[in-house]
C-alpha positions in Angstrom: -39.9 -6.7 82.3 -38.8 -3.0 82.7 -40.2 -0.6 80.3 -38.0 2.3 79.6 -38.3 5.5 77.5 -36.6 5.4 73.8 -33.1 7.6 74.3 -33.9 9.1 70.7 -37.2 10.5 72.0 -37.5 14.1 73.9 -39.1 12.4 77.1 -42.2 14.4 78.8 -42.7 14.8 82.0 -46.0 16.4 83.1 -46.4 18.1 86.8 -49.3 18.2 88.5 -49.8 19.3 92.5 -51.8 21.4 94.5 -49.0 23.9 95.3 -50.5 26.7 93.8 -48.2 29.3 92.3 -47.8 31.6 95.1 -44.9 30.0 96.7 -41.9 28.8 94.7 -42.5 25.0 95.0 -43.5 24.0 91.5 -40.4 25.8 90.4 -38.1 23.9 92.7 -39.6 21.0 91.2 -38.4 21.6 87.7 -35.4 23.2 89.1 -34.4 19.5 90.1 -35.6 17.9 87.4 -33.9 20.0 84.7 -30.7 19.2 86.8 -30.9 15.6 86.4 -32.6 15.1 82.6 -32.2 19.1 81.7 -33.5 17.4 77.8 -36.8 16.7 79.4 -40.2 18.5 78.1 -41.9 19.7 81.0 -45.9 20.4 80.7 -48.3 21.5 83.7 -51.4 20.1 83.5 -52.3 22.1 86.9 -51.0 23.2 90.4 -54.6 24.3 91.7 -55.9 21.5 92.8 -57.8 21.9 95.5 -55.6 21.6 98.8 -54.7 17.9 99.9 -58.0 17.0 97.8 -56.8 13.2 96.7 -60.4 12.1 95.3 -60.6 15.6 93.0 -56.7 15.0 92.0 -56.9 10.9 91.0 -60.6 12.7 88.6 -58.4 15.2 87.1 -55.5 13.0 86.2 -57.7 10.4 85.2 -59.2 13.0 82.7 -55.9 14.3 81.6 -53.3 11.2 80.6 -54.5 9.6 78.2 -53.5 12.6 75.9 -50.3 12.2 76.6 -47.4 10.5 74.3 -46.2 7.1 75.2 -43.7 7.3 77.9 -44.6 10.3 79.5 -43.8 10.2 83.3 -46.4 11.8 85.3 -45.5 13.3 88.6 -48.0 13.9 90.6 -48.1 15.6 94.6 -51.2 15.7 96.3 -49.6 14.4 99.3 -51.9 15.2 102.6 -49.7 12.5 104.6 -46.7 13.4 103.8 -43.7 12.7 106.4 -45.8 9.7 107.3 -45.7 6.1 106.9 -47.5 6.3 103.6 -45.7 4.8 100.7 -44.0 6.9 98.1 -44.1 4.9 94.4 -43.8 5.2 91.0 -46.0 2.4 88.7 -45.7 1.8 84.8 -49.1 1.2 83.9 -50.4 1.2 80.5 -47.7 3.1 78.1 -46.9 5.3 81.1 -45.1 6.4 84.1 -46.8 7.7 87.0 -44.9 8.9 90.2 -46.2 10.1 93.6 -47.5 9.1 96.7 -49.8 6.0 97.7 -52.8 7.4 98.7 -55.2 6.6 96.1 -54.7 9.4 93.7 -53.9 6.6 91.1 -56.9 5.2 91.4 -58.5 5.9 88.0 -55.1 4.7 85.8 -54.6 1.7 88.5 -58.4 0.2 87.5 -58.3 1.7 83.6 -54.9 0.3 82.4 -52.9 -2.6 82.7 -50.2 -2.4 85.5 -47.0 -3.5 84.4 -45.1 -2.7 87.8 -45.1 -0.7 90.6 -42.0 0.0 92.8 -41.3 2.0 96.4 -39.1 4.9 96.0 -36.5 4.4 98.8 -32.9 3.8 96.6 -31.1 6.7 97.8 -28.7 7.4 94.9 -32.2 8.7 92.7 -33.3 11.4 95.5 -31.8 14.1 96.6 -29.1 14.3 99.3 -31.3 15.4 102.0 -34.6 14.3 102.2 -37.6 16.9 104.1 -39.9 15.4 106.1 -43.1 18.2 104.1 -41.7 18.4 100.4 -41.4 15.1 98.9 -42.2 16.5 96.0 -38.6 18.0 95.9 -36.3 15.9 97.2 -38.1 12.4 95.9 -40.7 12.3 93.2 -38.8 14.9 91.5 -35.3 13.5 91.3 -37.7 9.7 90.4 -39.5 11.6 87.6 -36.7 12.5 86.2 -34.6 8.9 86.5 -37.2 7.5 84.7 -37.2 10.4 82.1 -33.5 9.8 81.6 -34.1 6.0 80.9 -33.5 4.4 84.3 -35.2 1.3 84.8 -38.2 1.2 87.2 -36.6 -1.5 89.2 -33.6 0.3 89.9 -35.7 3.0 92.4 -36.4 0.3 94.6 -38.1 -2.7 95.4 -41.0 -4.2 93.4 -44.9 -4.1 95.1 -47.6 -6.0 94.4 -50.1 -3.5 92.0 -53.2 -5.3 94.4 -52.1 -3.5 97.4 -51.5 0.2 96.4 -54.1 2.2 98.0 -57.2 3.0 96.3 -60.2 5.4 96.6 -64.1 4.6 95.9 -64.5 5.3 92.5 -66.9 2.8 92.0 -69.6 4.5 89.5 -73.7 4.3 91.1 -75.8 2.1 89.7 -78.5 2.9 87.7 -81.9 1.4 89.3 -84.9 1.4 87.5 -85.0 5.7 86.7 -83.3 6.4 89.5 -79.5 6.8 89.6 -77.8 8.2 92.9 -74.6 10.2 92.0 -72.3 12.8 93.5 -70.2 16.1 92.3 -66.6 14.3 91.7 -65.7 17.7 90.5 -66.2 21.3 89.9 -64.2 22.8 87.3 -62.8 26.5 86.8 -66.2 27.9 85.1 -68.3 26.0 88.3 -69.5 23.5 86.1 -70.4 20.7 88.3 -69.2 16.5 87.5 -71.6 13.9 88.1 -69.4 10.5 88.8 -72.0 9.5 85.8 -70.2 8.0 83.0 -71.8 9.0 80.1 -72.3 5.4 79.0 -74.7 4.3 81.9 -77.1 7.5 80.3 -77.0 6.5 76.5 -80.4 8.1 76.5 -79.7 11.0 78.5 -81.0 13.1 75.4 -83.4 10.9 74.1 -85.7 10.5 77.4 -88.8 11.9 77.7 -87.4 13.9 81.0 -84.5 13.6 83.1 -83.7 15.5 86.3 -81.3 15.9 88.6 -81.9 16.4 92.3 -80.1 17.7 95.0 -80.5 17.3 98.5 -80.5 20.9 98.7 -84.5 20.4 97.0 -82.7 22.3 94.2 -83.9 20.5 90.9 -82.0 20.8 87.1 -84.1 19.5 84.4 -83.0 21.1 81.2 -80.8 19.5 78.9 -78.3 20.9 76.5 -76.1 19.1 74.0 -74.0 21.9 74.1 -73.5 25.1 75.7 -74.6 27.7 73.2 -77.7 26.1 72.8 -80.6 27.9 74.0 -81.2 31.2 75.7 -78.8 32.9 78.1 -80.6 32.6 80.8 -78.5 32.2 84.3 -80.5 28.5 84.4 -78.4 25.3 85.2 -79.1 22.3 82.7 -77.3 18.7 82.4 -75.0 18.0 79.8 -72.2 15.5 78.1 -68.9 16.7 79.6 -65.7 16.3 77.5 -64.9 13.9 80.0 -67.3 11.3 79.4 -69.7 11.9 82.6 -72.9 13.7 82.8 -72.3 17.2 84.0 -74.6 20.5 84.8 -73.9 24.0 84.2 -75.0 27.5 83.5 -74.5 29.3 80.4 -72.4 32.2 80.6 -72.2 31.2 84.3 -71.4 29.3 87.6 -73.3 26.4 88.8 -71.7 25.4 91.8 -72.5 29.2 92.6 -76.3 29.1 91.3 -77.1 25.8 92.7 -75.0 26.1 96.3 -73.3 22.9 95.9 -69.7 21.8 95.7 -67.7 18.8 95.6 -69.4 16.0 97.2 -73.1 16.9 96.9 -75.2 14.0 96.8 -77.6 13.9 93.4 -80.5 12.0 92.1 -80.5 11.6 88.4 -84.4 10.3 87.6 -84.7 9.5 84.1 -88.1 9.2 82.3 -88.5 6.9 79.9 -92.2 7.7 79.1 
């Protein structure tokens, strides 16, 4: 059955692309949209993601809806194949809307909530007029965002897919094996504070161990933990901590990690926890 947003609510729509804010893309985007559902809320949650980077995008999305009221329709365009035989959707899954290209990015929401329906954007009366073959983001997930915003039924953008075969990154979290957990940087915020794909859960006693470190291939090793970031001197020394997020993170007080350590997205680390 179609879910579609109450009429007597204000319907959000959030944005998020790695357009930047340089060029005038993002504000094509709510140009269109504000032509079709002109009632809508719009809200950014960011245009600097880093460029075509779907595995850092499907992270910060994943981190991000859940705060968001019932019904919100998420349009997201991180869209390194665009023009190309890649599928563009939109899927209701859990209370809400999500609409962009199949490329993974939905990863997280697709394994975290339940997944109502799924549909390929290809009805031409909810795009616009002329479609480009390198901004998508314009002429079809806009115009779909906004559809939905307005209260048109998921079904009506086109035909229904099966939820098993939209496309999906690894985001399988490691395993931890005796002390030893093998991780990677999944992201590196604004500050350079560096994500472990570590949910927080499979290190209840990341602050109750007699030692835990985290090494990186680089031979650079981390073993100071903080519970929070004003705890302890201002050093310039990295140290693991509980992001917000729910996964083990390190940083630097005051500083950049991904800068002290020489690491980025992707860096292989050991987490060795010490029990005794």
């Amino acid at each position: 059955m179609d879910q579609t947003i109450p009429f007597e609510a204000r319907p959000v729509i959030a944005l998020m692309t790695d357009f930047g804010l340089g060029d005038g893309d993002v504000g094509v985007m709510k140009g269109v949209i504000a032509g079709i559902t002109p009632q809508a809320y719009l809200i950014d949650i960011t245009h600097d993601i880093a460029p075509q980077n779907v595995p850092s995008a499907a992270w910060i999305l994943a981190s991000a809806y859940r705060y968001f009221p019932a019904g919100t329709v998420f349009v997201c365009v991180i869209d390194p194949g665009v023009g190309s035989s890649r599928g563009a959707i939109a899927v209701n899954a859990g209370t809400w809307f999500f609409v962009g290209p199949d490329n993974g990015l939905f990863s997280y929401v697709l394994q975290e909530q339940p997944v109502h329906a799924a549909h390929l954007l290809v009805n031409a009366a909810y795009q616009l007029p002329h479609i480009s073959s390198t901004f998508h983001g314009r002429d079809i997930f806009a115009p779909a965002g906004a559809y939905l915003a307005q209260g048109i039924p998921l079904s009506e953008l086109g035909p229904s897919l099966d939820p098993a075969g939209l496309q999906r990154i690894d985001i399988t979290p490691p395993a931890r094996i005796g002390k030893e957990i093998d991780a990677r940087v999944i992201h590196v915020d604004n500050f350079g504070n560096l994500i472990a794909n570590v949910p927080l859960s499979l290190v209840p006693d990341l602050f109750d161990a007699a030692a835990v470190q985290a090494i990186f291939q680089t031979g650079k090793v981390v073993d100071r933990r903080r519970r929070f970031f004003a705890e302890g001197p201002d050093d310039g020394l990295p140290f693991i901590y509980g992001d917000s997020s729910g996964y083990v993170g390190i940083a630097v007080r005051n500083g950049n990690a991904a800068r002290t350590l020489g690491v980025g997205f992707g860096a292989s680390i050991t987490f060795v926890i010490a029990n005794k």
